[in-house]
N, C-alpha and C positions, 0 to 999 in steps of 0.2 A: 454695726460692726460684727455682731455675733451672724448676722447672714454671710456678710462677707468673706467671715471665717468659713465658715460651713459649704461656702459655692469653691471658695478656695481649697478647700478639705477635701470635696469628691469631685473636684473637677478632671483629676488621672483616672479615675474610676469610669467616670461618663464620657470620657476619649477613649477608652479602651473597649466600651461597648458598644460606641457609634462606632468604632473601624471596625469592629467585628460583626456589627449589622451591615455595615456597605460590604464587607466581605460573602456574608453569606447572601446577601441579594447577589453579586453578581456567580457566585456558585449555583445560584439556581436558576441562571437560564436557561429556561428548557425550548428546544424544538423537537417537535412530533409530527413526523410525518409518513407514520407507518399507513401498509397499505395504501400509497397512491399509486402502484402502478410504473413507477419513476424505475429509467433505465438508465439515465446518471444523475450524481449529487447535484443536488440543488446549488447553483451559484450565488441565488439573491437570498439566503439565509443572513442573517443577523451576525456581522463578526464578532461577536462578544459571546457567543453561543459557547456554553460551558457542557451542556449535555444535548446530543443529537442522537436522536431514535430514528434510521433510514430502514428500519426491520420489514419483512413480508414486502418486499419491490422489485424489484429486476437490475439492482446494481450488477457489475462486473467490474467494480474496481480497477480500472482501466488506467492507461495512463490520463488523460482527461481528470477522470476519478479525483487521481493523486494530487494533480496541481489542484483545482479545488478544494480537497477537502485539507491540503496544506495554509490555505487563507483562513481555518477557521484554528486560528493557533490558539487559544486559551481553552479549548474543549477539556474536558476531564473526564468524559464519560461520552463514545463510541460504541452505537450498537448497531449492527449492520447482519441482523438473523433473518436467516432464510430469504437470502438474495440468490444472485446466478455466479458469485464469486470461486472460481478456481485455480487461479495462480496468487499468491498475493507475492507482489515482486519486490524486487531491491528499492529503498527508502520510500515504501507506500507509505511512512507514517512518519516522516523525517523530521519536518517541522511541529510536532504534536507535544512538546517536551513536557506539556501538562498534564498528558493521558495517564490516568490510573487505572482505569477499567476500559477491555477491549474486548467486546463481544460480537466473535465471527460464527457463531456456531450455525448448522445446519443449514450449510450451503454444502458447496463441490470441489472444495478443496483437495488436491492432490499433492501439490508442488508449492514450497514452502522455499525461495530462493532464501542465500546465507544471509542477505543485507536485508531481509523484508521488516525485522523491529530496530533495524535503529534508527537514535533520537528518542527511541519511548525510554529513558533514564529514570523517570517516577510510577512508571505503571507498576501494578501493582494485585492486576486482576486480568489473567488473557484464558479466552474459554475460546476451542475449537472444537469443541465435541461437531459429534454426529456432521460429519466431511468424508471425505476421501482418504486421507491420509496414509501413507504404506509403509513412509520412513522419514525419520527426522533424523536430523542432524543436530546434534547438541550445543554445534556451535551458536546456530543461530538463537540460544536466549544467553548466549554473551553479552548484549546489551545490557537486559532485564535485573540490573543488578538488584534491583527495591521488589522484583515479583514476591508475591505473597502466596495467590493461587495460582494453579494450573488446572486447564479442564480439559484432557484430551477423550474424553467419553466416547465409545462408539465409532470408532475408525477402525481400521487396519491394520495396527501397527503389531507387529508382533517383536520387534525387537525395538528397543529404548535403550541409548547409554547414559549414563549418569549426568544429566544434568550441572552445567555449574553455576546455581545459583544457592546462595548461602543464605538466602534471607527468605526462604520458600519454606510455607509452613505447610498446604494443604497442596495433594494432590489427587488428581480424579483419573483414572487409569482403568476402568471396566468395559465391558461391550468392545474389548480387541481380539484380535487372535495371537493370542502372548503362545510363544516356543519357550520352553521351561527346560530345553537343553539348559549346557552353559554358557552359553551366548546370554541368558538370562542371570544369570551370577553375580555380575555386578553390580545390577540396578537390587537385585532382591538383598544384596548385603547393604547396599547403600540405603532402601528401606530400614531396615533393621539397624540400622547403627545411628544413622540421624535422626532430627527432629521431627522429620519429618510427615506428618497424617494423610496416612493413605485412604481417601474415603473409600467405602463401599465393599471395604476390604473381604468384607466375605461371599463378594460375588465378581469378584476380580477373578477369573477362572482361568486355567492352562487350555488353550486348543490344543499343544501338539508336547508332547507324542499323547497317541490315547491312554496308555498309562499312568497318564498325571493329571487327567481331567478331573478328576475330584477335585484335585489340589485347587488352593490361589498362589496367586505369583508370590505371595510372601511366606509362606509356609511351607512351603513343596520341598521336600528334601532333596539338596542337590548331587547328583552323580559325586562319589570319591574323588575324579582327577579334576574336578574342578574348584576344587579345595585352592590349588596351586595357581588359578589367576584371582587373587586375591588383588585389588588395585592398592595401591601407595597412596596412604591419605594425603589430601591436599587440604595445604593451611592455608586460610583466608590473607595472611597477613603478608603471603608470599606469593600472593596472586598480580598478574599482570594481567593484560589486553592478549596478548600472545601466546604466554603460556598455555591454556584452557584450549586455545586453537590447535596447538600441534598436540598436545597430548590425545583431546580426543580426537581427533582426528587420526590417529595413530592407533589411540585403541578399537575408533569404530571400523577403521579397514581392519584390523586383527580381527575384531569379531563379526565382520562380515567375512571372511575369509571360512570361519570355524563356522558360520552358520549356513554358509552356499556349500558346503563338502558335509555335513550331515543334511541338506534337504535336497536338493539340486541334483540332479541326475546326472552322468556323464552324456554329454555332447555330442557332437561330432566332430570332436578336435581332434581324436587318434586318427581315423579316416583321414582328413584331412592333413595330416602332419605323415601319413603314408603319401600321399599324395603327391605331397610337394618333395618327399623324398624317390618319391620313384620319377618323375619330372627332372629331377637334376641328375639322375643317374642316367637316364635318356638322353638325357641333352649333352651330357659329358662323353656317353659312348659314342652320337654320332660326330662329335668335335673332335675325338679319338679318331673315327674312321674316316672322316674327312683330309685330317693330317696324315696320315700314315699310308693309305691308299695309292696316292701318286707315288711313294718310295717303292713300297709291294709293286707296282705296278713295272716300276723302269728295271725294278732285278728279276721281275718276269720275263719282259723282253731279253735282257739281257743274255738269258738261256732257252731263248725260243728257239734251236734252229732248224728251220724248213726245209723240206725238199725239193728239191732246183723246178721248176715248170718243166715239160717235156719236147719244147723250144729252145730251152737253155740245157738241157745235153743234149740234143741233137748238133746246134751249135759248137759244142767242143769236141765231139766226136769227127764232125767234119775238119774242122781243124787238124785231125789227123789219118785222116781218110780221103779227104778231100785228092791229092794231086798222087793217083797212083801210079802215075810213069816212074816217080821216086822210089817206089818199093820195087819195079819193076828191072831201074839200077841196081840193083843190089846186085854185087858178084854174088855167084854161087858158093854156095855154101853146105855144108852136111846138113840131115835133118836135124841134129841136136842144137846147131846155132841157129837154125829158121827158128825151132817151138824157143831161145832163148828173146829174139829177138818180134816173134811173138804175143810173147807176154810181157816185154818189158812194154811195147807202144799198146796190151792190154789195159796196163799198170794204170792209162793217164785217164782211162775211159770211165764213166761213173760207178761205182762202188755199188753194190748191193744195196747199200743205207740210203742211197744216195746222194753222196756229197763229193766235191773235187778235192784233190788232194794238191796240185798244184798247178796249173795250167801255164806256166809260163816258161817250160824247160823246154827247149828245142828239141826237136825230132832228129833233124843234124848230128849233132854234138853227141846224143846216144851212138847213132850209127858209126862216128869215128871213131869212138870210144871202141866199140864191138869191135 
């Protein structure tokens, strides 16, 4: 009886230990298969495989990659260092919902698409250091609600917006080329005010301007007018899926805007915008003289007048020259009615200007007149 009691007594005990033995045996399946040389994930891995080491290979996480290493869904631990990885794309890690730890560091990463972490909902560890990196978008650790760390070491980045993850306690942010303008302002309050542990903090150093190279991003005294983009604290409790999207998004175009007009040179936009303004004013004057031309043109004609050919008065002169038995009728007359009658059949002959004045009075009807 007294054993009975006694198996009865810790038998919760010894169910509690054997499930947390069969738990941590399958936590610790490991695959290792650093250094083979392998140019995609391995297919015939073990689908139970809770931690895989594909480090020092020739991965490029490719789409192939993805369907693959989606079939290793209980994984907890991804490490894929110093492969030939430079894009990781929208849901490379979709079905992973176990992932805690994700280490991509020291490959070629440049391009960080918005959808490339989700599904990781438990991760809990993502190091990129030593990549490519030039800009991130804050959107994309929207997934990452349970991140713990962050390892951007050794990239590019000179400018970072504030991150929304609440549950981030360490971050690794040295070996960039941080701008300590005010485009830096927000991240360095947001250090300062959260919980946040910045490793390495005193060799987290300003690249730009040379004036604040002494400095680290968290200490570096910020220019006066940037006092005034103070951001609006965000409460955890009033967070949404969307929210965090349009905000920074919102603020990281504002402060790419403020950070391309202090670094960024003017263009050739003014050129350019001459250009197309001297092209529509071309285009508009010949459309101008296009139209108006035929008008100009018909009230030119209209006061053209020419001088007769020298066929076309010879022609009406004979008309009144022509039959001189007629003049040779005339009764006699004193000299003063000859010089009248003279110049009146002068009158019809071409003018000086040379133009007719009416060609169609008879020569008759003068003479009866007289």
């Amino acid at each position: 009886m007294k054993v009975t009691g006694i198996t009865i007594l810790f038998w919760p005990l010894s169910m509690v230990l054997l499930s947390d033995k069969i738990q941590s045996s399958k936590r610790e399946v490991q695959c290792n298969f650093t250094e083979k040389n392998y140019s995609l994930i391995p297919a015939d891995i073990k689908k139970d495989v809770t931690i895989l080491d594909l480090s020092y290979n020739q991965i490029t996480l490719n789409s192939t990659d993805t369907r693959v290493l989606q079939t290793y869904f209980l994984l907890t631990e991804l490490y894929l260092i110093e492969n030939n990885v430079t894009v990781l794309h929208n849901n490379s890690f979709d079905n992973l919902s176990s992932l805690e730890i994700l280490n991509i560091c020291r490959n070629s990463i440049y391009i960080i698409q918005q959808g490339a972490f989700l599904g990781l909902n438990k991760l809990k560890q993502l190091h990129l250091c030593q990549n490519k990196i030039e800009q991130l978008n804050a959107d994309i650790f929207v997934p990452l609600r349970d991140l713990k760390l962050l390892n951007l070491q050794g990239n590019f980045i000179s400018y970072l917006d504030v991150p929304p993850l609440f549950h981030l306690e360490l971050i690794t942010l040295y070996g960039n080329l941080w701008n300590c303008s005010c485009s830096l302002f927000n991240l360095q309050n947001w250090l300062n005010t959260s919980n946040v542990t910045l490793e390495n903090e005193n060799i987290t150093m300003c690249s730009y301007p040379n004036s604040l190279k002494s400095y680290n991003i968290k200490t570096v005294p910020p220019k006066a007018e940037c006092h005034s983009k103070l951001p609006s604290p965000v409460s955890e409790d009033l967070y949404s899926p969307f929210q965090p999207i349009s905000n920074s998004t919102f603020n990281s175009s504002l402060n790419n805007l403020t950070r391309n007009s202090e670094r960024v040179p003017l263009g050739k936009s003014w050129a350019f915008l001459i250009g197309v303004v001297v092209t529509v004013l071309t285009t508009s004057l010949l459309i101008f003289i296009a139209i108006k031309c035929p008008i100009w043109y018909n009230i030119l004609l209209s006061y053209n007048h020419h001088r007769l050919e020298e066929h076309e008065a010879e022609t009406y002169e004979d008309g009144f020259t022509g039959n001189p038995s007629s003049l040779s009728q005339i009764p006699e007359t004193n000299s003063e009615e000859t010089t009248v009658i003279f110049e009146q059949l002068h009158s019809f002959v071409v003018d000086d200007d040379g133009f007719i004045e009416d060609k169609y009075i008879d020569i008759h009807e003068l003479r009866e007149e007289n």
